[in-house]
N, CA, C and O atoms as a DFTB+ gen file, in Angstrom:
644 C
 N C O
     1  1     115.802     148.808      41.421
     2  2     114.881     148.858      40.293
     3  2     114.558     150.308      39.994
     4  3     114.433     150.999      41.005
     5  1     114.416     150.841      38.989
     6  2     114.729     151.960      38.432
     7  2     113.035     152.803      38.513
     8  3     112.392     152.903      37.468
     9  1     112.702     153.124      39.286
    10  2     111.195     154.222      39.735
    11  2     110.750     153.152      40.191
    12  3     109.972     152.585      39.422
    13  1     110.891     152.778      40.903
    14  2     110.134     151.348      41.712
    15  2     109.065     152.293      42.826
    16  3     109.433     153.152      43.627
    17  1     107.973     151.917      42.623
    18  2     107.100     152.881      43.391
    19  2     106.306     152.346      44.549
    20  3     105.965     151.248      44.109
    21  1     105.762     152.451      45.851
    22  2     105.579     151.697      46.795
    23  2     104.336     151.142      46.276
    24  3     103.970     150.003      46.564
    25  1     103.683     151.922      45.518
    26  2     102.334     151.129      44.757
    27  2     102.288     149.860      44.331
    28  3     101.313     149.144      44.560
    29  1     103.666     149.337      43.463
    30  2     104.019     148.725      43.365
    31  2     104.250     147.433      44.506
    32  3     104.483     146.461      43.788
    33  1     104.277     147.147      45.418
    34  2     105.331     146.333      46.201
    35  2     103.666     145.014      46.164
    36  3     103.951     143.817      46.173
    37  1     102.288     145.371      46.132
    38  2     101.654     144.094      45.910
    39  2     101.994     143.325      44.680
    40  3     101.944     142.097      44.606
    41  1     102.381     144.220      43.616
    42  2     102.236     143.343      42.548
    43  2     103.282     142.672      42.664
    44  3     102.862     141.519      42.756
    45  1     104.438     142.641      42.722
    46  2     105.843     142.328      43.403
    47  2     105.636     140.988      44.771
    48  3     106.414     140.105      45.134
    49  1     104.863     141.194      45.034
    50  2     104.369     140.415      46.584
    51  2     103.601     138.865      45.665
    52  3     104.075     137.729      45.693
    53  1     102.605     139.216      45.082
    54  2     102.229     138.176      44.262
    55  2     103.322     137.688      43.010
    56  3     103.508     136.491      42.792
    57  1     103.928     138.628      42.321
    58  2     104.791     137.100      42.057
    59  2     105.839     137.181      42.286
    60  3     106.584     137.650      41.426
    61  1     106.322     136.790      43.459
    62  2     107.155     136.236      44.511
    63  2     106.485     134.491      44.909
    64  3     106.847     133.315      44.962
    65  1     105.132     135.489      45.141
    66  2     104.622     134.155      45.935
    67  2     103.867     132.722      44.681
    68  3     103.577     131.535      44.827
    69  1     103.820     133.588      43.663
    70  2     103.558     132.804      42.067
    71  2     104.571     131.561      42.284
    72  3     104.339     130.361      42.431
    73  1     105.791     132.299      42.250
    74  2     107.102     131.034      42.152
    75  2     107.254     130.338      43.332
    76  3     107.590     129.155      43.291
    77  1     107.032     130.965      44.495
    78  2     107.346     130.427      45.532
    79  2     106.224     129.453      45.894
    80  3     106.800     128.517      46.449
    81  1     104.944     129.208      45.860
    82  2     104.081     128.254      45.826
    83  2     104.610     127.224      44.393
    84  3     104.475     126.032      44.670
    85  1     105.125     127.443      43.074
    86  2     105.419     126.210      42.512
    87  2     106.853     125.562      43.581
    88  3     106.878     124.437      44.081
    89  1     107.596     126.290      43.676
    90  2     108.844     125.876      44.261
    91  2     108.863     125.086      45.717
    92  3     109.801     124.506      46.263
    93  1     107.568     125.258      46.127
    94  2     107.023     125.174      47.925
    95  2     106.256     123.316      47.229
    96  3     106.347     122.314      47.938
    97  1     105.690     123.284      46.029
    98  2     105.171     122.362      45.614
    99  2     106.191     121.386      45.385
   100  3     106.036     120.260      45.856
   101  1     107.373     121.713      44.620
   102  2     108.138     121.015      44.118
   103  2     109.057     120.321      45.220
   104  3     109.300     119.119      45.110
   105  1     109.658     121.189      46.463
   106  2     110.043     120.965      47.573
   107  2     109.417     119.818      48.433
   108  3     110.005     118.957      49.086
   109  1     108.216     120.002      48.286
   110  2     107.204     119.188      49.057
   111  2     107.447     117.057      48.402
   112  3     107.446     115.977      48.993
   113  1     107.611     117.500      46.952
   114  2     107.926     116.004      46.756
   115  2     109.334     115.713      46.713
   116  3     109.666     114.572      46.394
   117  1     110.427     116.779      47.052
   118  2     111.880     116.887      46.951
   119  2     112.414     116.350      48.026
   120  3     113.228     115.427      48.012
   121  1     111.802     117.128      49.396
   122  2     112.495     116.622      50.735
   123  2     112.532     115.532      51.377
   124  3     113.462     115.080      52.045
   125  1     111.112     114.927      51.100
   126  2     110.552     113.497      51.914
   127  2     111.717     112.437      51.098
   128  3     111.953     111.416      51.742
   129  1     112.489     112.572      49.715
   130  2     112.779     111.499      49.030
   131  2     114.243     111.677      49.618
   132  3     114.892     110.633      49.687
   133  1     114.929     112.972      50.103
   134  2     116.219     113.165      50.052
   135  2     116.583     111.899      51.220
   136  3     117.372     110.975      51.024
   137  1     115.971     112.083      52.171
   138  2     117.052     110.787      53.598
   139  2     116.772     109.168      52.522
   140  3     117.584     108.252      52.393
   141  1     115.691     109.245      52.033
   142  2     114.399     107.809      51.418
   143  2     115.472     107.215      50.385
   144  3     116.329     106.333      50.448
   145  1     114.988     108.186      49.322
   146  2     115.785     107.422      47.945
   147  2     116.855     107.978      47.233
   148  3     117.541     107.266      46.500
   149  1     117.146     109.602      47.419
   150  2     118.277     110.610      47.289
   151  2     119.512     109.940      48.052
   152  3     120.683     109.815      47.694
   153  1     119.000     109.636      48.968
   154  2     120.557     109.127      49.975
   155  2     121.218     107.877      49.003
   156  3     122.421     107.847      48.746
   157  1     120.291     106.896      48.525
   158  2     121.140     105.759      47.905
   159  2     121.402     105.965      46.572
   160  3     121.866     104.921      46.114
   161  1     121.307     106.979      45.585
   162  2     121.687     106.979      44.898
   163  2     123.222     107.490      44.348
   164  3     123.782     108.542      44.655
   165  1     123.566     106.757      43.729
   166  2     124.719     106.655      43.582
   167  2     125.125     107.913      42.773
   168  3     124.847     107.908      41.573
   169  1     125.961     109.344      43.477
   170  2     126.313     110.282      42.907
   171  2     128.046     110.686      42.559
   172  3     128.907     109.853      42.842
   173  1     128.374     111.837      42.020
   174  2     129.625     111.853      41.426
   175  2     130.174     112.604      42.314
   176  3     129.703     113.738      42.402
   177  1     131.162     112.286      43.112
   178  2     132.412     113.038      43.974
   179  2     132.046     114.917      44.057
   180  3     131.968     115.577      45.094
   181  1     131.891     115.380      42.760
   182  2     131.431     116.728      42.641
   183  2     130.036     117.154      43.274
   184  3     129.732     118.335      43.108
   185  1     129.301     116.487      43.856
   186  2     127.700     116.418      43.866
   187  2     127.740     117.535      44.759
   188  3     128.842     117.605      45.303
   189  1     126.742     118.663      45.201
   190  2     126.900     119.641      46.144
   191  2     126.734     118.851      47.234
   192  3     127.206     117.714      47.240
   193  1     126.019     119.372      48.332
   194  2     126.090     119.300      49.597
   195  2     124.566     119.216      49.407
   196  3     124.186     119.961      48.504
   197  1     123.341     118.339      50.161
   198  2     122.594     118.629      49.940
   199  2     121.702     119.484      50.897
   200  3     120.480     119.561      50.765
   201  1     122.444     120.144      51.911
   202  2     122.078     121.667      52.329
   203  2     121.934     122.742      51.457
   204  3     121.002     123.508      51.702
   205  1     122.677     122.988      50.449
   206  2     123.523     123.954      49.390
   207  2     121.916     124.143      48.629
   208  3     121.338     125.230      48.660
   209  1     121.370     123.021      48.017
   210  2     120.381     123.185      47.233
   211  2     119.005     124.012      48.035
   212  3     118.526     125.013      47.502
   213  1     118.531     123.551      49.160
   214  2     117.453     124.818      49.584
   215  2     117.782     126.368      49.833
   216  3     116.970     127.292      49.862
   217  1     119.106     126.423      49.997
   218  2     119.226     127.878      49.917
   219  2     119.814     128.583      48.464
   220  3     119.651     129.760      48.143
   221  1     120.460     127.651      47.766
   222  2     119.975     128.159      46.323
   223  2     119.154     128.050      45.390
   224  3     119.487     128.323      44.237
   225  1     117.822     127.597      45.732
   226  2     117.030     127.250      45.094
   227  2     116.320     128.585      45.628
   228  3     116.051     129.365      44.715
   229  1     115.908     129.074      47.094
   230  2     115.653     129.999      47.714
   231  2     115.861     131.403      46.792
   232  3     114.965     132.046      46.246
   233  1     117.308     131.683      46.785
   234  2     118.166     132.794      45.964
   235  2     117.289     132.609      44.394
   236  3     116.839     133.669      43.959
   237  1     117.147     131.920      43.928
   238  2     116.813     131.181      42.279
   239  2     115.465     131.914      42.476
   240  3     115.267     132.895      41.760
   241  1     114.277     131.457      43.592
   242  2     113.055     132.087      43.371
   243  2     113.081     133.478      43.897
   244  3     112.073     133.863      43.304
   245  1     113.291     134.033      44.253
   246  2     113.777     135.727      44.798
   247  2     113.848     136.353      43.557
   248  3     113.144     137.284      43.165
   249  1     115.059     135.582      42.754
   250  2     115.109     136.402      41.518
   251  2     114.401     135.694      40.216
   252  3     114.543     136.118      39.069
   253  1     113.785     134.794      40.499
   254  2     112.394     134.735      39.079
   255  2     111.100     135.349      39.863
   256  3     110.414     135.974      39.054
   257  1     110.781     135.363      40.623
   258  2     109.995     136.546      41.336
   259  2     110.132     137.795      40.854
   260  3     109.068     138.305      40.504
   261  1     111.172     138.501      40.714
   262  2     111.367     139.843      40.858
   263  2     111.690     139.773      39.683
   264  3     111.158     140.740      39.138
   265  1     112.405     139.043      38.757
   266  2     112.154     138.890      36.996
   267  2     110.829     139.215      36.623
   268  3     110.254     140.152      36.068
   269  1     110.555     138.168      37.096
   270  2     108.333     138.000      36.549
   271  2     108.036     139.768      36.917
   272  3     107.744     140.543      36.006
   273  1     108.144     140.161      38.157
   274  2     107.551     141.456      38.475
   275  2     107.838     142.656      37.419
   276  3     107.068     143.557      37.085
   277  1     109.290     142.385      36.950
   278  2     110.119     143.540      36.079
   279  2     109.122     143.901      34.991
   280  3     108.494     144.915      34.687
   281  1     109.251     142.426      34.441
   282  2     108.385     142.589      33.172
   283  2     106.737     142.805      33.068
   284  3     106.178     143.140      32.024
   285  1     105.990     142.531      34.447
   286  2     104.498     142.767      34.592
   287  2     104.219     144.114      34.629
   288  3     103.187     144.592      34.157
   289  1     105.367     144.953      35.338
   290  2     105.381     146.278      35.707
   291  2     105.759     147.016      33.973
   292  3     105.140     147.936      33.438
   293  1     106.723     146.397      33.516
   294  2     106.384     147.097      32.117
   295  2     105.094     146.778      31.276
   296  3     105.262     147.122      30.106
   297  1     103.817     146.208      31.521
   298  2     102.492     146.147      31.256
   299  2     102.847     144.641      30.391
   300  3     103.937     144.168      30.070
   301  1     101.144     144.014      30.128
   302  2     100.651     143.083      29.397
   303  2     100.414     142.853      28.327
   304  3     100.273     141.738      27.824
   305  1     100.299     144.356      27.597
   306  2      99.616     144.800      26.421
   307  2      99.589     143.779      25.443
   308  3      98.753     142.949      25.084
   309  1     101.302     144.224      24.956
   310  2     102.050     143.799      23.933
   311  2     102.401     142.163      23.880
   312  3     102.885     141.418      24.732
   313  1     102.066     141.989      22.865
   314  2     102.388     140.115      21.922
   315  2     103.464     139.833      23.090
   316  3     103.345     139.084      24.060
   317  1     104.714     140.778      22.656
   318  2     106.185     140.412      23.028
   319  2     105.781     139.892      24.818
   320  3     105.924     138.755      25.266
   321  1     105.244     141.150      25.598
   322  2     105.472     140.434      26.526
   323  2     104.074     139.541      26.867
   324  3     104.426     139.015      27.923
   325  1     103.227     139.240      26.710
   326  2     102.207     137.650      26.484
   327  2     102.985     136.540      26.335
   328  3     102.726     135.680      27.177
   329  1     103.940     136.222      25.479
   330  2     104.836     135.374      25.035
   331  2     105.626     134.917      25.968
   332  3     105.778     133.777      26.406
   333  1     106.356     136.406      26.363
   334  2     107.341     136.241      27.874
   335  2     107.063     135.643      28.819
   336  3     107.799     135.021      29.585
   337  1     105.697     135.826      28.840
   338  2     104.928     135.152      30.358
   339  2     104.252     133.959      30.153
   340  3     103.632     133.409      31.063
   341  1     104.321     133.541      29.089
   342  2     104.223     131.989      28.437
   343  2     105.337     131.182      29.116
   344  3     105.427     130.351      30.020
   345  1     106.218     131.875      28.173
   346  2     107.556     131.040      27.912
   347  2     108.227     130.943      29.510
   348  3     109.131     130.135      29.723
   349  1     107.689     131.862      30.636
   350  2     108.215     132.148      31.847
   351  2     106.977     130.943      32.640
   352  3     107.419     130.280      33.578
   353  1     105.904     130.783      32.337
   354  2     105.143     129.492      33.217
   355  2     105.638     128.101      32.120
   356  3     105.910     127.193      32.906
   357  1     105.800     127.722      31.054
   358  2     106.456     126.631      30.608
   359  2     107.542     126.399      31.416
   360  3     107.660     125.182      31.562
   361  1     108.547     127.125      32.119
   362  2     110.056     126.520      32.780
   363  2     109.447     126.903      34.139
   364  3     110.029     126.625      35.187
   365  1     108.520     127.407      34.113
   366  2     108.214     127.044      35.945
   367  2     107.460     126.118      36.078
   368  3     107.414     125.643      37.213
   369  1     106.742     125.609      35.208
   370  2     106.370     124.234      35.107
   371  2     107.031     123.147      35.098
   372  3     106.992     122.096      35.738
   373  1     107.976     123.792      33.822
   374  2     108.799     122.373      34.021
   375  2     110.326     122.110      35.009
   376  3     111.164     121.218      34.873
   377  1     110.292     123.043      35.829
   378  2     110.686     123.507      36.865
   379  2     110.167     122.488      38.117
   380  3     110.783     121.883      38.994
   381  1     109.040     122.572      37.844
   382  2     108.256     121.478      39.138
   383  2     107.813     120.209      38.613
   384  3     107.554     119.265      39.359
   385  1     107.687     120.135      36.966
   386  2     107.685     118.736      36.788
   387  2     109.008     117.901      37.077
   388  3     108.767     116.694      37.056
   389  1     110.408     118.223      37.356
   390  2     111.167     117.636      37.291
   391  2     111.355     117.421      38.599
   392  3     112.077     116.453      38.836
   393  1     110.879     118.096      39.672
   394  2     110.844     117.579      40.895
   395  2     110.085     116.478      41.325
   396  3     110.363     115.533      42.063
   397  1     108.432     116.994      40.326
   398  2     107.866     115.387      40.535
   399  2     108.248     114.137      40.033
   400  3     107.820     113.012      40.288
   401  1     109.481     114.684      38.969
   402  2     109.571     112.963      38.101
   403  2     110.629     112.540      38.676
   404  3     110.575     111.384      39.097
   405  1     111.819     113.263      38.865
   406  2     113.203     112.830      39.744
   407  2     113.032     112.131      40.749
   408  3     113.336     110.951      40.920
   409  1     112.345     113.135      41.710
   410  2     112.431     112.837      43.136
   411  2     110.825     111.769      42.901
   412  3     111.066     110.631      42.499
   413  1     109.739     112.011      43.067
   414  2     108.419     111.906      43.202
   415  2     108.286     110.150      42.729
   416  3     107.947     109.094      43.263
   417  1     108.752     110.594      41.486
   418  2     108.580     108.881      40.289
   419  2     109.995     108.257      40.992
   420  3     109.799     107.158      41.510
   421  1     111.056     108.643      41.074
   422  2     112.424     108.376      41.209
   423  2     112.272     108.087      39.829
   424  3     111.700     107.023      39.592
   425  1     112.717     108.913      38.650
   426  2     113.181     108.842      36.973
   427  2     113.937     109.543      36.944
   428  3     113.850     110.770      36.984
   429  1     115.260     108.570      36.833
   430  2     116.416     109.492      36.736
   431  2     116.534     110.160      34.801
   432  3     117.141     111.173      34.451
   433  1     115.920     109.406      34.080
   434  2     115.674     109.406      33.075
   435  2     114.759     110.143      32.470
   436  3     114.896     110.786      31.429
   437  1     113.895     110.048      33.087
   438  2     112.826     111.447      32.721
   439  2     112.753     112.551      33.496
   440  3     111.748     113.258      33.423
   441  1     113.786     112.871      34.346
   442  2     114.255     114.028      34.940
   443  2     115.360     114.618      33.643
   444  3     115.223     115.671      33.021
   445  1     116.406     113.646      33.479
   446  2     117.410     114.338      32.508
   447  2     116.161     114.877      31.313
   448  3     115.914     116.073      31.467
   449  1     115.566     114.392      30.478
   450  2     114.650     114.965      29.517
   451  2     114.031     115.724      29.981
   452  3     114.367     116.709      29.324
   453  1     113.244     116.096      30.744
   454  2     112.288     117.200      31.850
   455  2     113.693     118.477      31.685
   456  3     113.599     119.441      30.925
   457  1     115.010     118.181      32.626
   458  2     115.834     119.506      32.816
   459  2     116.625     119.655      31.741
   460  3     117.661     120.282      31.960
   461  1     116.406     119.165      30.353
   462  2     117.036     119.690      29.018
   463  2     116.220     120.887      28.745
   464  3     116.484     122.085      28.637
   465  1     115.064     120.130      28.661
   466  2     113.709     121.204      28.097
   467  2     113.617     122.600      29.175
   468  3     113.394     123.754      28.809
   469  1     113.809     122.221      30.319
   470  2     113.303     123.248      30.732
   471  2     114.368     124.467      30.974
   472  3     113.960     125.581      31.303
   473  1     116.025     124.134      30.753
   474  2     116.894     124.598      30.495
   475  2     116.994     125.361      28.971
   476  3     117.557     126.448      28.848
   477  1     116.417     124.694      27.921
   478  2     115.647     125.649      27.096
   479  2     114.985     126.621      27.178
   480  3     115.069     127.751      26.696
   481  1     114.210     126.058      27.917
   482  2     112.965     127.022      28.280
   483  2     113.550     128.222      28.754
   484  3     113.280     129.293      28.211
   485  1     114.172     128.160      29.526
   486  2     115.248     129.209      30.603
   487  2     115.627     130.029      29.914
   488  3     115.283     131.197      30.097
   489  1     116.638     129.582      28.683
   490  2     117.155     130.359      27.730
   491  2     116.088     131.161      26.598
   492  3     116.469     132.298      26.319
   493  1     115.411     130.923      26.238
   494  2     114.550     131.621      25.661
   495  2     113.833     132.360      26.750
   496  3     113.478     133.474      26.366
   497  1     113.467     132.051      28.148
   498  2     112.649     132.787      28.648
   499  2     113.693     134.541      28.903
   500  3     113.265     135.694      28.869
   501  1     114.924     134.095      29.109
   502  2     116.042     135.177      29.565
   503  2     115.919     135.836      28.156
   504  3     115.649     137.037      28.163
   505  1     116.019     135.452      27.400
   506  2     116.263     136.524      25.794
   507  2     114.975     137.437      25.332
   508  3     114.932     138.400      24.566
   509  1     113.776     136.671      26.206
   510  2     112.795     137.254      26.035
   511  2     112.822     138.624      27.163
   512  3     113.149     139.796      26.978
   513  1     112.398     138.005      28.215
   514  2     112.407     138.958      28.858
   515  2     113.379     140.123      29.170
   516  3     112.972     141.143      29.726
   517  1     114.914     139.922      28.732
   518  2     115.928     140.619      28.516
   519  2     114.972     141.606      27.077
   520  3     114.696     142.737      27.478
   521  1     114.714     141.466      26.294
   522  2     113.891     142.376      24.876
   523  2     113.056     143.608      25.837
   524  3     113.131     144.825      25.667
   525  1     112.433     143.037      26.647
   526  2     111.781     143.794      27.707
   527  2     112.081     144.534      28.930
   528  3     111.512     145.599      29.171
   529  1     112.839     144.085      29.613
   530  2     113.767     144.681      31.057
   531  2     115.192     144.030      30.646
   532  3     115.302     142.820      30.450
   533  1     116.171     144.852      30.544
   534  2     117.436     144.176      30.804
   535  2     117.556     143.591      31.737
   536  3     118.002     142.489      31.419
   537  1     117.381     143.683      33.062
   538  2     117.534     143.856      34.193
   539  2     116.857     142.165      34.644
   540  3     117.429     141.341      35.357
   541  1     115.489     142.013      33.970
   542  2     114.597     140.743      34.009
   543  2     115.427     139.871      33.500
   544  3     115.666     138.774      34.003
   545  1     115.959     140.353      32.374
   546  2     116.770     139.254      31.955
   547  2     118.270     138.784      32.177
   548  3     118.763     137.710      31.832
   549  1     118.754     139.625      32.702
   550  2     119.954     139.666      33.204
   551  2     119.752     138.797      35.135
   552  3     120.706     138.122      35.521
   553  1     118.970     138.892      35.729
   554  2     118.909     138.507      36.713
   555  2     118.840     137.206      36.997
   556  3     119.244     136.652      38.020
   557  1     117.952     136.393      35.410
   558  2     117.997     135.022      35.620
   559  2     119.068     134.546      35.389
   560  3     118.951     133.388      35.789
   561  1     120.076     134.671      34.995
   562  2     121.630     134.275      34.330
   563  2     121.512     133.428      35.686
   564  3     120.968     132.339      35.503
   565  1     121.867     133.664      36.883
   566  2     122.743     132.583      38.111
   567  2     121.204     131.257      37.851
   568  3     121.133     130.114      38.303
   569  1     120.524     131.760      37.267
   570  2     119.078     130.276      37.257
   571  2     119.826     129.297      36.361
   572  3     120.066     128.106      36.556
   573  1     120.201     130.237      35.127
   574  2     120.654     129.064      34.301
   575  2     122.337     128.747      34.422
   576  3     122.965     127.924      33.756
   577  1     122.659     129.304      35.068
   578  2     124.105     128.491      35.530
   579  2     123.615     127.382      36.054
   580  3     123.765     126.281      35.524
   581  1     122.675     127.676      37.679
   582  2     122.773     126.535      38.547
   583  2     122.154     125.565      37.846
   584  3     122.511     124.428      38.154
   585  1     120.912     125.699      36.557
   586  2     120.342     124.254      35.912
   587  2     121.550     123.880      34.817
   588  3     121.596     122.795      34.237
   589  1     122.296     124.707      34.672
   590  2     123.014     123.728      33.702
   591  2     123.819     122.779      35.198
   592  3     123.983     121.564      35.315
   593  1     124.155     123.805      36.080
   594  2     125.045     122.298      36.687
   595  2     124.497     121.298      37.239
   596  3     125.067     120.232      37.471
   597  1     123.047     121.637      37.559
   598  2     121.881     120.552      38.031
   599  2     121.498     119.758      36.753
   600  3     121.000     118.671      37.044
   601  1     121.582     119.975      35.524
   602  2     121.536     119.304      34.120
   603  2     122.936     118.000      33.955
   604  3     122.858     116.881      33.448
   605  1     124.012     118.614      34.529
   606  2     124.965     117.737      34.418
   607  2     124.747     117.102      35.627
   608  3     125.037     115.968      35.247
   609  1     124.432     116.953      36.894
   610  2     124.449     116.493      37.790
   611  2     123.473     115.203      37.139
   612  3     123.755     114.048      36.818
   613  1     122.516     115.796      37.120
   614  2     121.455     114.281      36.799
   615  2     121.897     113.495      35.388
   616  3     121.452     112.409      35.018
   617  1     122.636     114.112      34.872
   618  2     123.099     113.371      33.509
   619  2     124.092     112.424      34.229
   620  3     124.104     111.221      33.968
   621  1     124.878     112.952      35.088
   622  2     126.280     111.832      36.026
   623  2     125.369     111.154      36.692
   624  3     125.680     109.964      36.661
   625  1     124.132     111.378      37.438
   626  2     123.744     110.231      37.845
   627  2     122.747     109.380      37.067
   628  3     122.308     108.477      37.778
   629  1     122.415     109.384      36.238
   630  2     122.194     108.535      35.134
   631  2     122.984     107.504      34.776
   632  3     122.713     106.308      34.880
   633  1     124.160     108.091      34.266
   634  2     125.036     107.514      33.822
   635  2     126.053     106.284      35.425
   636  3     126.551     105.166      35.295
   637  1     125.984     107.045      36.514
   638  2     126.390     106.082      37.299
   639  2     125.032     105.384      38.113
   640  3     125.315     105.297      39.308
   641  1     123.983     104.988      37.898
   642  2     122.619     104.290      37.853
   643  2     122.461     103.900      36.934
   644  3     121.416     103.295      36.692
């Protein structure tokens, strides 16, 4: 990060831990369902491993952590970034609503609608915060790879449920 100053490393420390308490939330109704009701559902040959997902989900909050920080450290002032940090708690919201509705409700159906939107969300949040830090915005790119393939994943199991 480009003059990253040790002054810096609380504000950096809090949002880390911003995402990582929604993600610690979302986990919390994620894991208990995986042996429960994750195991019987009927998935597509391609499905990851479901080790694979806590450590990229891990990698995922590291770098919306240090996104969020990029752009706090370039200040609050401005509309543009107010907006950013809107549009950045809408997909971390709906980030953890889809953990509660997937896993939590078991809705395979209102998970696919939950990770359209919030795959939106993603994309506007990256174009935004890219206006502001390249770097912010460039970092979320592997977020929205892995929700688009977590977008198709729950769309295949929809479709085979």
């Amino acid at each position: 990060m480009e003059g990253f100053k040790l002054s810096e490393i609380p504000r950096l420390v809090i949002a880390l831990i911003i995402v990582f308490i929604v993600g610690g939330i979302g986990s919390a109704a994620t894991y208990p369902q995986i042996p429960l009701w994750y195991v019987n559902v009927i998935k597509p040959t391609w499905a990851p491993p479901n080790w694979l997902f806590g450590v990229v989900w891990t990698i995922l909050y590291i770098l919306m952590g240090t996104s969020l920080f990029m752009v706090w450290r370039k200040g609050l002032e401005t509309k543009e970034a107010k907006i950013a940090l809107v549009v950045f708690a809408v997909q971390l919201g709906l980030n953890l609503l889809w953990s509660l509705v997937f896993f939590g409700l078991h809705s395979i159906l209102g998970g696919l609608v939950i990770i359209i939107l919030m795959w939106l969300a993603i994309l506007v949040n990256i174009i935004l915060f890219y206006r502001i830090s390249k770097w912010a915005g460039l970092i979320l790119l592997p977020y929205i790879v892995w929700v688009t393939i977590a977008t198709y994943l729950n769309y295949s199991i929809y479709l085979l449920n």
